[in-house]
C-alpha positions in Angstrom: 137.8 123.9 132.8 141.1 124.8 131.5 142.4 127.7 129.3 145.4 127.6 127.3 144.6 131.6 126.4 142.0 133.6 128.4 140.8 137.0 126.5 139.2 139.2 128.7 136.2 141.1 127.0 134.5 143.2 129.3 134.0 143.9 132.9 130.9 146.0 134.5 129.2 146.5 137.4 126.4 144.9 138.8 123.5 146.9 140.4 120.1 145.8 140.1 121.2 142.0 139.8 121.9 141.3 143.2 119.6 140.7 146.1 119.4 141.4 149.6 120.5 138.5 151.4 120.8 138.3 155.7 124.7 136.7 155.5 125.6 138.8 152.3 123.5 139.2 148.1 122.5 136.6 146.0 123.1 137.1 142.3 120.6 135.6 139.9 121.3 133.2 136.6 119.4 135.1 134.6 122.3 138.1 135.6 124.7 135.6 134.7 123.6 134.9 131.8 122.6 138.5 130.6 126.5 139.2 130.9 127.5 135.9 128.9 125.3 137.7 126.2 126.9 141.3 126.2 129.7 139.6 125.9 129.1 137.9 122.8 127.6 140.8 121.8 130.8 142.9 122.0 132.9 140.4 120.9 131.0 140.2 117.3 129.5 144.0 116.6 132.1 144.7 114.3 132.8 141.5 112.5 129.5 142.0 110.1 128.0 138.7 111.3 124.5 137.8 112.6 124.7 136.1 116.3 122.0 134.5 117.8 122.9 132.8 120.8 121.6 129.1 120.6 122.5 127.9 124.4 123.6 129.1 127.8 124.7 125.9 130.1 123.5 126.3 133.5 125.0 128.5 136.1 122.8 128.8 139.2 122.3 132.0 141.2 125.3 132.4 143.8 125.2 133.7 147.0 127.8 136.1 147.6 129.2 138.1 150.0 128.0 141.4 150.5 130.0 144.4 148.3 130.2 145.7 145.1 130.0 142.8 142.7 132.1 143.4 138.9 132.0 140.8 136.4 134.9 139.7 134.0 134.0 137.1 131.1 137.2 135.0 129.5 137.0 132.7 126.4 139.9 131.0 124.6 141.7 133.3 122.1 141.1 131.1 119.4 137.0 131.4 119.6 135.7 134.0 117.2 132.6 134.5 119.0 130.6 132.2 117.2 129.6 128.0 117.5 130.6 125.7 120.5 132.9 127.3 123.3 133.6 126.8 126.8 133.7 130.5 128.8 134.7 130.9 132.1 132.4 133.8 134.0 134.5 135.2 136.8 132.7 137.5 139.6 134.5 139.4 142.2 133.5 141.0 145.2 134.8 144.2 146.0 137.6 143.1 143.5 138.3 139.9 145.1 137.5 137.0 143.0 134.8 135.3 144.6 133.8 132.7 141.4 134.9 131.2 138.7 132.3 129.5 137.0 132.9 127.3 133.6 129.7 127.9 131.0 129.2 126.1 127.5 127.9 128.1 125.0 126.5 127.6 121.4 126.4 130.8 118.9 124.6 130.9 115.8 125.9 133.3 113.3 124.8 134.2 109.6 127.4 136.1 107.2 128.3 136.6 103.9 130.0 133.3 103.2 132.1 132.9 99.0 130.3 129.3 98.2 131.0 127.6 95.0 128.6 127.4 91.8 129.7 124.4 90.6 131.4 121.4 91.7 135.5 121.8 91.5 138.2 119.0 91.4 141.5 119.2 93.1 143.9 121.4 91.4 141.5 123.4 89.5 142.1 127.3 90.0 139.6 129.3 91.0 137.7 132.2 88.5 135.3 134.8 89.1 132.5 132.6 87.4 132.9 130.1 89.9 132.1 131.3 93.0 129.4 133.7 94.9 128.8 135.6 97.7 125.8 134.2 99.8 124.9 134.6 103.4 125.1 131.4 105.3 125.6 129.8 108.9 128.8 129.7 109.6 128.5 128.6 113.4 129.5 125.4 112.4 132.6 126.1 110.3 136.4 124.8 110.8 138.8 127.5 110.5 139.2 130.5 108.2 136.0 131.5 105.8 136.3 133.7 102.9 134.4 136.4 102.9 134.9 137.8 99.2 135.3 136.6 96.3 138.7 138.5 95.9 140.2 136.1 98.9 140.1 133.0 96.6 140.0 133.8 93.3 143.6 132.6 91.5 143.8 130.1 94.1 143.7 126.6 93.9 141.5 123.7 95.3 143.5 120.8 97.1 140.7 118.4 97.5 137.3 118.1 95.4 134.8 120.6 96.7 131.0 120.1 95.7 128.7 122.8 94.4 127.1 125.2 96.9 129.6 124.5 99.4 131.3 127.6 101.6 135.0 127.5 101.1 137.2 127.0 104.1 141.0 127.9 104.2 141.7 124.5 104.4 140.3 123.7 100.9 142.8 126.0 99.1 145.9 127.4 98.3 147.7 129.4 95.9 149.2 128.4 93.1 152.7 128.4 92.9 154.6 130.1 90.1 157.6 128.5 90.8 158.3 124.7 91.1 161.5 123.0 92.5 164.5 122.3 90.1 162.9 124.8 87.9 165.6 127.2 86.1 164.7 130.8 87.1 165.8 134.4 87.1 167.4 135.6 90.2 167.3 139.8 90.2 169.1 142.0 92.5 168.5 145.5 92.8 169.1 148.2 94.9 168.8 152.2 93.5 171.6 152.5 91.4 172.3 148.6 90.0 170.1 145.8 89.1 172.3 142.1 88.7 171.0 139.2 87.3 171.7 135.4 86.8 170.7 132.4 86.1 169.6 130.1 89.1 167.9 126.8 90.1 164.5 126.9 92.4 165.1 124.5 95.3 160.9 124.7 96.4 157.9 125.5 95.3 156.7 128.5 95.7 153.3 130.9 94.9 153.9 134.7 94.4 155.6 136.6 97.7 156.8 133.6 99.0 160.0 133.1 99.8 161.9 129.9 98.5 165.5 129.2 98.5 167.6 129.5 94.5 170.7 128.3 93.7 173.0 130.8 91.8 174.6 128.4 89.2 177.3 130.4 88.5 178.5 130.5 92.2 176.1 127.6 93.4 175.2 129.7 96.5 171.7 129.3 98.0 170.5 131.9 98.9 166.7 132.8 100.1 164.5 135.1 97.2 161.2 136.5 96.8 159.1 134.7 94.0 158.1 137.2 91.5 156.3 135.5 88.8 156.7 132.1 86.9 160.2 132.5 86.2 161.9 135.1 88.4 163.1 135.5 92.1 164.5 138.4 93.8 167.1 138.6 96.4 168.4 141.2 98.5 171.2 143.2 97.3 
């Protein structure tokens, strides 16, 4: 098993988990796995979400050399702690890795999820009425989900979304104010002068982005801040 990214979580010492052995200890599973599920543990206590863990894949007991045994789990940065992952359990002996063992897990996990009320099209904006907050599974979820209502409303849908479905990051984005070839405001400010002129959007762009504007007068582009439908703002 390979890792792109390894985050280490935690690290502790064994004591009561390994046995008496003539050529050295043995180390049980159930040890193992006990420290798969701190691990989770830590990794979620302060996200707010409810983890149940669904699956352990099988690890053995080892048979180690004799010494002070420390464990170290690693998971790929990208796993939140919850759903499929592949972990990697790594025991040392007296500080000397020893194993490195690969383990699938499965996490459930239950939080407040925003979930529409009623079915949207693509393009429709987002408004207070149209969403909830409901507690839901989320193990099985692709990428970023909202947690409050204030994350999506104002945004917009890009594909048709049913009723009672928890939004995703991938089924919005923000509207933008500005549109390419639009005619816009360009403002620059600093504390003692503010400039402006007339200038020509060359992208699209939601509020706080930045998009690039034409100043007609000089046709420089330069890169500005969108400020609302009909104004950027460059630096001065």
């Amino acid at each position: 098993m390979r890792f792109v990214t390894l985050v280490t979580v935690f690290m502790m010492v064994v004591g009561t988990a390994a046995f008496g052995a003539p050529d050295g200890q043995v180390v049980s599973e159930a040890r193992l796995r006990e420290a798969v599920a701190e691990f989770v543990r830590q990794k979620t206590a302060s996200l707010g979400v409810e983890t149940s863990i669904k699956r352990i894949g099988s690890m053995g007991d080892l048979k180690l050399p004799a010494g002070e045994i420390s464990f170290e789990v690693a998971a790929p940065a990208q796993w939140e702690g919850w759903g499929r992952a592949n972990l990697a359990v790594i025991v040392r002996v007296n500080d000397r890795v020893e194993r490195n063992i690969p383990v699938a897990v499965e996490v459930d996990a239950l939080a407040d999820t925003v979930v529409t009320l009623r079915s949207l099209e693509r393009g429709d904006v987002i408004g207070a009425a149209d969403v909830a907050v409901q507690k839901r599974d989320i193990s099985g979820a692709a990428g970023k989900v909202f947690r409050s209502v204030d994350e999506v409303v104002g945004k917009r849908a890009k594909n048709a979304i049913r009723a009672n479905t928890p939004l995703r990051g991938a089924n919005l984005e923000r509207v933008p104010l500005v549109k390419s070839g639009q005619l816009v405001t360009i403002i620059a400010e600093n504390q003692t002068m503010r400039l402006t002129a007339t200038g020509k959007a060359r992208g699209n762009g939601a509020e706080g982005d930045i998009v690039m504007v034409q100043n007609l007068g000089s046709l420089k582009e330069l890169p500005g801040r969108v400020i609302d439908a009909g104004t950027v703002q460059v630096d001065f």
